[in-house]
C-alpha positions in Angstrom: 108.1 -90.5 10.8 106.0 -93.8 10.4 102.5 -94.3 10.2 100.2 -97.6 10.0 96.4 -99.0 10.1 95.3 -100.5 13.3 95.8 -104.5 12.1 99.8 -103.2 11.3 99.9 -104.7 7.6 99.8 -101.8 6.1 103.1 -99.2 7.1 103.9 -95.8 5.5 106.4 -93.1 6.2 106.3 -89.2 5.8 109.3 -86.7 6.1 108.8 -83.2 7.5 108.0 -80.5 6.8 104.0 -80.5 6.4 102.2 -78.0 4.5 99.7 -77.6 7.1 97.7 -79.7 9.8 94.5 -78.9 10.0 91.1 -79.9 11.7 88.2 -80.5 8.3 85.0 -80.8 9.1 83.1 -81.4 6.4 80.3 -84.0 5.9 82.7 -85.9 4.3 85.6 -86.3 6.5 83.1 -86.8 9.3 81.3 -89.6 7.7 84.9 -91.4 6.5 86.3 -90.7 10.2 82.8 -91.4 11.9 83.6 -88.3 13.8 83.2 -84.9 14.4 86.1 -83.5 12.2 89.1 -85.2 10.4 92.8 -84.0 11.9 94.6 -84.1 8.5 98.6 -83.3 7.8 99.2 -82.3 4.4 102.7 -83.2 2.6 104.1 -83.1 -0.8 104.1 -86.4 -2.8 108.0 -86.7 -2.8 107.7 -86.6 1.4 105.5 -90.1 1.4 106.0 -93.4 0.8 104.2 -96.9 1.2 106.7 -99.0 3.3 104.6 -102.1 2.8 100.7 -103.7 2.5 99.6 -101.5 -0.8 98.2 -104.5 -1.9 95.8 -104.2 1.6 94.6 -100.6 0.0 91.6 -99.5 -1.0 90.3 -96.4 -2.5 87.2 -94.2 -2.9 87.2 -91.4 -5.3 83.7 -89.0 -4.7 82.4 -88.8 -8.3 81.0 -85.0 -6.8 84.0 -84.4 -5.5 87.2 -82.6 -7.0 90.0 -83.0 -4.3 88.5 -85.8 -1.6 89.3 -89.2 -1.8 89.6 -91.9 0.7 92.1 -94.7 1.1 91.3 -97.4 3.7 93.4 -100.7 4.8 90.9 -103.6 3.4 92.0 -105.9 6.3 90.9 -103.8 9.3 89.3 -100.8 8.1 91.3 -97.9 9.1 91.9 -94.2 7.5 94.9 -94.5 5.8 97.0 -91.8 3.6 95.6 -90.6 0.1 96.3 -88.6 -2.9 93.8 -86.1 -3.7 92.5 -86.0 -6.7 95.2 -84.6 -9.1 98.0 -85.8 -7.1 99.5 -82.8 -5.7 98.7 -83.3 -1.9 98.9 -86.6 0.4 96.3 -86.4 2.9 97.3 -87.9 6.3 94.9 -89.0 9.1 97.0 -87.8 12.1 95.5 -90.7 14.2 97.8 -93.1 12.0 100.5 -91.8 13.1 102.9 -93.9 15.1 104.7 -90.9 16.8 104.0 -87.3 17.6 104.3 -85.1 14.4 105.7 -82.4 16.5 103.4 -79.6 14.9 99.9 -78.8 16.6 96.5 -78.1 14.0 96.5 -74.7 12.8 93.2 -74.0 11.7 89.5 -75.2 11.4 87.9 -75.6 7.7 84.4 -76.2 6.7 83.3 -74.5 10.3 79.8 -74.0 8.4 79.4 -77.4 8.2 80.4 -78.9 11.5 78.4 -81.8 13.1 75.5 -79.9 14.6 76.5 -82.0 17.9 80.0 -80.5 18.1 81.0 -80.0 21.7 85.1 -79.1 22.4 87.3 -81.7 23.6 88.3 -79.3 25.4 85.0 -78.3 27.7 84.3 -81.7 28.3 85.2 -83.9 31.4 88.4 -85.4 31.4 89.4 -88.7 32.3 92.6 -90.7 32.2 91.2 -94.4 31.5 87.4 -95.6 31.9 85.5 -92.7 34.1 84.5 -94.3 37.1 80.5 -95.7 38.1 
């Protein structure tokens, strides 16, 4: 399953299974996705690999922080896989996937902490393109 950043110079690819997909949303993942929560897979190390554009990677470590990181493509900007600190996990932004992962988020973490603005997708109106004036 392939993955890439929104400018395409940077291309990964993951194998399943995933240890978990799930929905953070922490102050952190909000301000690194500029959303309201971060929809993450998590896969062993061995499942990942860079199929081209590491050299377009960048990479935040939180000095506070013991797991989050961030890895960005330094052309265009976007989310892109990481290692958290310690290297047992790869962190992947489900938006950067370029195909369905075939596994729906199982759970919510850092509830407590969700953006006080926080509405469901799902109680929201619902439009196919642009809603009309």
């Amino acid at each position: 399953m392939k993955g890439s950043c929104v400018c395409g110079k940077v291309t990964y690819e993951i194998t399943p299974p995933f240890k978990t997909f799930q929905y953070c949303h922490c102050s952190r993942c909000r301000k690194f996705t500029g959303g309201a929560q971060a929809p993450n897979l998590f896969v062993p190390p061995l499942q990942f690999q860079w199929l081209q554009g590491q050299e377009y990677l960048g990479r935040f470590e939180h000095p506070d922080a013991k797991y989050f990181a961030t890895c960005f493509c330094m052309n265009c900007g976007s989310s892109l896989p990481w290692a958290v600190q310690g290297g047992k996990n790869i962190v992947v932004p489900a938006g950067t996937l370029d195909e369905d992962p075939g596994i729906q988020p199982q759970q919510n973490i850092f509830w407590g902490s969700k953006a006080p603005w926080f509405n469901s997708p799902c109680d929201l109106p619902k439009h196919e393109e642009f809603p009309t004036k």
